[in-house]
C-alpha positions as semicolon CSV with decimal commas, in nm:
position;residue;x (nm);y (nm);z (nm)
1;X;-0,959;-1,195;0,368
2;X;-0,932;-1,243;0,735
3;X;-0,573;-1,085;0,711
4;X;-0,763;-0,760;0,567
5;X;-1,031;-0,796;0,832
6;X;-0,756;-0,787;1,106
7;X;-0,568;-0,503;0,937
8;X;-0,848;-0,317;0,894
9;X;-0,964;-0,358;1,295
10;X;-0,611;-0,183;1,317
11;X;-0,662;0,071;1,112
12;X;-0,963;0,174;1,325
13;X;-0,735;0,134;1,659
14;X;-0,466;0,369;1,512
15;X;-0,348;0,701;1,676
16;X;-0,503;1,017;1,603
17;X;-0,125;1,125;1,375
18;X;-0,238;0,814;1,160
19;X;-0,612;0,925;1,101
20;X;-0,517;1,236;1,011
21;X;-0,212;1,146;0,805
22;X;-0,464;0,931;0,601
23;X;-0,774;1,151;0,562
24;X;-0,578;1,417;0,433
25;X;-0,383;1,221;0,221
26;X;-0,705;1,055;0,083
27;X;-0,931;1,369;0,060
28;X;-0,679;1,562;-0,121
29;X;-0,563;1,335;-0,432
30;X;-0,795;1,069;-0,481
31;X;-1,150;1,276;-0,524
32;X;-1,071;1,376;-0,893
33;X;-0,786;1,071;-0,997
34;X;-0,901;0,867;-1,247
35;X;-0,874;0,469;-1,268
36;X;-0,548;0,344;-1,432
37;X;-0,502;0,146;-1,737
38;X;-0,283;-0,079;-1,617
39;X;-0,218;-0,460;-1,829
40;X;-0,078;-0,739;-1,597
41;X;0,143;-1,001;-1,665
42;X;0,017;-1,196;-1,335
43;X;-0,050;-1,536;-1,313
44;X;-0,426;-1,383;-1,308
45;X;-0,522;-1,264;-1,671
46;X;-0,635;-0,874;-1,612
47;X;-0,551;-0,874;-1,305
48;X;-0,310;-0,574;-1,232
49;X;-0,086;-0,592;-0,914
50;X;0,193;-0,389;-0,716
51;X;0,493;-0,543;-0,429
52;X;0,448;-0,307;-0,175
53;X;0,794;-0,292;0,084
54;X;0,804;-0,099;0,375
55;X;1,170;-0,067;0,635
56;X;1,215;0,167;0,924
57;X;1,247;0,221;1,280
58;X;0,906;0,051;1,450
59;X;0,636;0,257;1,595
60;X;0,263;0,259;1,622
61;X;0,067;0,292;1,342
62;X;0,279;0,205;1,029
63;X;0,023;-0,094;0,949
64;X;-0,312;0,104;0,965
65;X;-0,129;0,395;0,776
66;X;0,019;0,246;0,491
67;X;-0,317;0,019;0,455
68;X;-0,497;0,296;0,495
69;X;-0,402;0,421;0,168
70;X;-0,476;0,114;-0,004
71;X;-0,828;0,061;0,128
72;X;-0,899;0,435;0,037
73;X;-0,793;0,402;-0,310
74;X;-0,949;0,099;-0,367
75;X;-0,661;-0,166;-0,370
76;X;-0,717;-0,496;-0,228
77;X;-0,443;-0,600;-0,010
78;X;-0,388;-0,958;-0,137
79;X;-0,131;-1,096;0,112
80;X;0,074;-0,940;0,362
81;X;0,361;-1,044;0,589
82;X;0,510;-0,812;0,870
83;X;0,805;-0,865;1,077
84;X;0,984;-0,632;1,404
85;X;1,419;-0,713;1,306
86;X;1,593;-0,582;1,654
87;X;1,363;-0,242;1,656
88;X;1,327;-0,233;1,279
89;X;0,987;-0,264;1,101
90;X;0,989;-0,497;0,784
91;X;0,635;-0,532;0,576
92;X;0,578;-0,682;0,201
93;X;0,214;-0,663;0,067
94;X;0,144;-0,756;-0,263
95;X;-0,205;-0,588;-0,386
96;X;-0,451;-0,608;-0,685
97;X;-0,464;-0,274;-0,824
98;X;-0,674;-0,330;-1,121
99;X;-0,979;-0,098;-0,954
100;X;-0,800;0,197;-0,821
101;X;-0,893;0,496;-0,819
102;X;-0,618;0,686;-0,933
103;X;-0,338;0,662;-1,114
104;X;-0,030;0,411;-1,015
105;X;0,209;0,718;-0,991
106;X;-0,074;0,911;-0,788
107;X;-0,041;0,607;-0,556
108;X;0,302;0,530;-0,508
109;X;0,331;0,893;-0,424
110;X;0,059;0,886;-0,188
111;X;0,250;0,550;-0,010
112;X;0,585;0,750;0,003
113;X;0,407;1,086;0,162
114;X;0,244;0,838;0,432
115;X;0,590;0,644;0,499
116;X;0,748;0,964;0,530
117;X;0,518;1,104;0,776
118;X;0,535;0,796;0,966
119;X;0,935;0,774;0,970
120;X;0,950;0,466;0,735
121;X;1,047;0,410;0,345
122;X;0,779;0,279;0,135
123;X;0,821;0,139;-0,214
124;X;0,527;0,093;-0,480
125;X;0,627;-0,087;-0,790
126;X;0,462;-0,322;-1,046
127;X;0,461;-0,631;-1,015
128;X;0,546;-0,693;-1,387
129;X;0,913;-0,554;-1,284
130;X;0,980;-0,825;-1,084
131;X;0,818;-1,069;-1,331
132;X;0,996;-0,939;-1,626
133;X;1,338;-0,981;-1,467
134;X;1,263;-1,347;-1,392
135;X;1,230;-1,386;-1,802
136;X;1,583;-1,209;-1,862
């Protein structure tokens, strides 16, 4: 929670590119989404999660952006760990997206728009992908 607290902070610190960037992107597809029906093979029974990655070229504003689009869809970022490789920005985020309000398509799209925008590749998949390989 205090990781979310401190992200958050950020978000409120970010450039002007990254408040618009997210108040369009949340104003335009998340007033009419509806909430997924999404099962989970988690650890936590009903309890439906996505492994967020993010890679590019470092620059103000990636954090608050990307979260951005969590908080505003209703995810709850459940752990997070950042890193700067010789210029390069490196993020993983795992979140519970069992109360989102949209659909997990809408919001892997709405993830890639931001990254784009902000110069950086972001990838939204289920957690279940990475859970179901393990079983192979």
């Amino acid at each position: 929670m205090l990781r979310y607290a401190c992200l958050m902070a950020a978000q409120s610190a970010a450039s002007e590119n990254t408040a618009s960037l997210t108040s369009s992107a949340s104003a335009s597809s998340l007033s009419s989404a509806t909430a997924p029906s999404v099962s989970s093979s988690s650890s936590t029974p009903g309890r439906a999660r996505a492994v967020i990655s993010v890679v590019g070229k470092d620059r103000a504003g990636i954090i608050a952006g990307i979260t951005a689009i969590l908080a505003g869809s209703g995810a709850n970022i459940l752990d997070i760990s950042q890193t700067i490789l010789d210029g390069f920005f490196t993020m993983m985020a795992i979140a519970d997206i069992s109360h989102v309000s949209c659909s997990f398509a809408d919001l892997a799209d709405q993830l890639s728009n931001a990254g784009a925008k902000l110069g950086v590749d972001v990838r939204c998949q289920r957690e279940e992908i990475f859970t179901s390989m393990e079983r192979i």
